[in-house]
C-alpha positions in Angstrom: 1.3 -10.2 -5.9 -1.7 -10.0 -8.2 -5.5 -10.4 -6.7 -8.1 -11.2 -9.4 -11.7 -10.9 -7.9 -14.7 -13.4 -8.0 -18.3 -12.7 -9.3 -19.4 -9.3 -8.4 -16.5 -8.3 -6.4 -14.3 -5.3 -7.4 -10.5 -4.4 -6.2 -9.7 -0.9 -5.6 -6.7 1.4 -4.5 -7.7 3.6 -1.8 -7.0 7.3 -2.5 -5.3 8.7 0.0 -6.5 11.3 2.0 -4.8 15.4 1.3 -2.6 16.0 4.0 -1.6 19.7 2.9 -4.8 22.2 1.7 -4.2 24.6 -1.3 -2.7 27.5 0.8 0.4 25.1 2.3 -1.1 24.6 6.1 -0.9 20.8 6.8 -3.7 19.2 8.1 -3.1 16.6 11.0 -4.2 13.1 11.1 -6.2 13.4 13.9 -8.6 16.2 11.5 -8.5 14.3 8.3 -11.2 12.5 7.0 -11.4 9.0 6.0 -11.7 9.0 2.0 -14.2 6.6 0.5 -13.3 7.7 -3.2 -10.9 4.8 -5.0 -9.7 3.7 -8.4 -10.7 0.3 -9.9 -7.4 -2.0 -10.9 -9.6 -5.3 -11.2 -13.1 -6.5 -11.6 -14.6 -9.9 -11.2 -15.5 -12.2 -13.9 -19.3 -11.5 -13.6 -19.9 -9.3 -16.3 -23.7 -8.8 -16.2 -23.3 -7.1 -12.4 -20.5 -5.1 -12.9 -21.1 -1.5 -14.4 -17.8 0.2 -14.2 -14.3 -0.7 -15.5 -10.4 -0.6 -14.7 -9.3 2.7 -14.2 -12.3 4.2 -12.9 -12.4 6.6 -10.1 -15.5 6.1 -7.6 -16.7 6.1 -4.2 -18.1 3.4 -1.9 -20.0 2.9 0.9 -17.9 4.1 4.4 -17.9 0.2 5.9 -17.9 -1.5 2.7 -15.3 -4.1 1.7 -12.3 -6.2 2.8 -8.8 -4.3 3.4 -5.7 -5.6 2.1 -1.9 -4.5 1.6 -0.4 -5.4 -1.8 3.3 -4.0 -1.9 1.9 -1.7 1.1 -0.2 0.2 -0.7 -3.9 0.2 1.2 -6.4 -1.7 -1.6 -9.7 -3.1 -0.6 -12.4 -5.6 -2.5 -15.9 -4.7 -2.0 -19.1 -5.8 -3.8 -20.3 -3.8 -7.0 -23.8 -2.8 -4.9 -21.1 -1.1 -2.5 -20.1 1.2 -5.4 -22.0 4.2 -4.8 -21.1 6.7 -7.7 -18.2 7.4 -10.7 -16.2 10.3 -10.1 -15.4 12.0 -13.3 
């Protein structure tokens, strides 16, 4: 399936959470946090609004968006102004 967003709207692939830390102790669900960090595979056609590109890693607002399933993998489309930073 292949989503192209509208206007200012972006389409990101939620990174998922770390369910092991660095020593080798995994970390149940009930203790993990919800991620809001995400990479960009789409960007609307409104060019003038949107500041970051495919490929880029970033975070977003903790209600922010729409969440979808594409080949069960969690994505979601959210505005640009719910883009809060770039991770790099």
């Amino acid at each position: 399936m292949t989503i192209k967003p509208l206007g200012d709207r972006v389409l990101l692939k939620v990174v998922e959470a770390e369910t092991k830390t660095a020593s080798g102790l995994y970390i149940p669900e009930t203790a993990q946090e919800k991620t809001q960090t995400a990479s960009v595979v789409a960007i609307g056609d409104d060019k003038d609004l949107i500041t970051v590109k495919e490929g880029d890693k970033v975070m977003y607002d903790k209600y922010a968006g729409t969440t979808i399933s594409i080949d069960d993998v969690d994505h979601l489309i959210i505005k640009m102004q719910d883009i809060i930073a770039i991770v790099e």
